[in-house]
N, C-alpha and C positions, 0 to 999 in steps of 0.2 A: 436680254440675251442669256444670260445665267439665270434664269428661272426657268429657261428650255435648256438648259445643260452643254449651253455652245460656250467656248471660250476662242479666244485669240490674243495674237501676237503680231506687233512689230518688227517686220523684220528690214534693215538697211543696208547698204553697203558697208564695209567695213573701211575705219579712216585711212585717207589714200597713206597715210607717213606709216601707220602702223603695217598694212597688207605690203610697202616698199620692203618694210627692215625687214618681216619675219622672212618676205624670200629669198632676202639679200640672208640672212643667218641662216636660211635653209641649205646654202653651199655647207655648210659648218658643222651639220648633222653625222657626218661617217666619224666615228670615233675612231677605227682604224685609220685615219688617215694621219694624225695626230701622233709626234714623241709620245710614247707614255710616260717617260719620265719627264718630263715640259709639262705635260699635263695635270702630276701628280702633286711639280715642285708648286706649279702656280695654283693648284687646290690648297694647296698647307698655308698659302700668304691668307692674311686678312685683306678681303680685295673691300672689304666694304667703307663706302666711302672714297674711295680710287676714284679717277678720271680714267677714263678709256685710254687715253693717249697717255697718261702714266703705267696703265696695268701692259700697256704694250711693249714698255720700256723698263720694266723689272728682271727680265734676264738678259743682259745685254754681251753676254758671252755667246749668244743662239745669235744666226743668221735671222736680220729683221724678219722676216715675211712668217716664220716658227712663232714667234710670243704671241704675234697678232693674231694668227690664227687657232692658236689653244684657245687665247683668251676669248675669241671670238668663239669657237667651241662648248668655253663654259659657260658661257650669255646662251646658245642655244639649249643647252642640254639641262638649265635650269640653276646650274650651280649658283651663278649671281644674277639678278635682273637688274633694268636702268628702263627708263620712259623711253619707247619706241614711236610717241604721238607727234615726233618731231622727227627728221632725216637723223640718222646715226650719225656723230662726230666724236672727234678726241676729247671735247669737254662732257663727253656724256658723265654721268660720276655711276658708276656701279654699286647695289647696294647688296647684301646678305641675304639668299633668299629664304624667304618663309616656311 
């Protein structure tokens, strides 16, 4: 086939755990929605190495449902990543991203 100048690719579905999170963090995407100062405070922590269900619990002065969702915010918008190949939980550990 590449001696006639044809190539190809594989192409699959994507893993069902990975296409669940990214839509479930696709709520998470309007940066206006989000404190900017909640946003700003939890960018300045070292989240790297945090559990999910710790990084949600580092300002506990903010109405629950505000940390969760910043932090969830900076998992979509790239600030920290964590393995998506599995259902999202509070033991997810977040790491620094690249």
């Amino acid at each position: 086939m590449t001696s006639r100048g044809w190539q190809y690719e594989v192409w699959s579905e994507p893993d069902p755990h990975v296409l669940e999170n990214v839509r479930f963090l696709a709520g998470y995407r309007r940066a206006w929605l989000f404190d900017p100062d909640l946003v700003a405070a939890l960018r300045a922590v070292d989240l790297d190495g945090v559990s999910l269900g710790d990084a949600f619990r580092l300002r506990p002065e903010c109405p629950r449902p505000q940390p969760e969702s910043a932090v969830l915010y900076l998992l979509w918008s790239g600030h920290v990543t964590t393995a998506l190949d599995r259902p999202l939980s509070t033991g997810h550990v977040l790491r620094r991203a690249a």
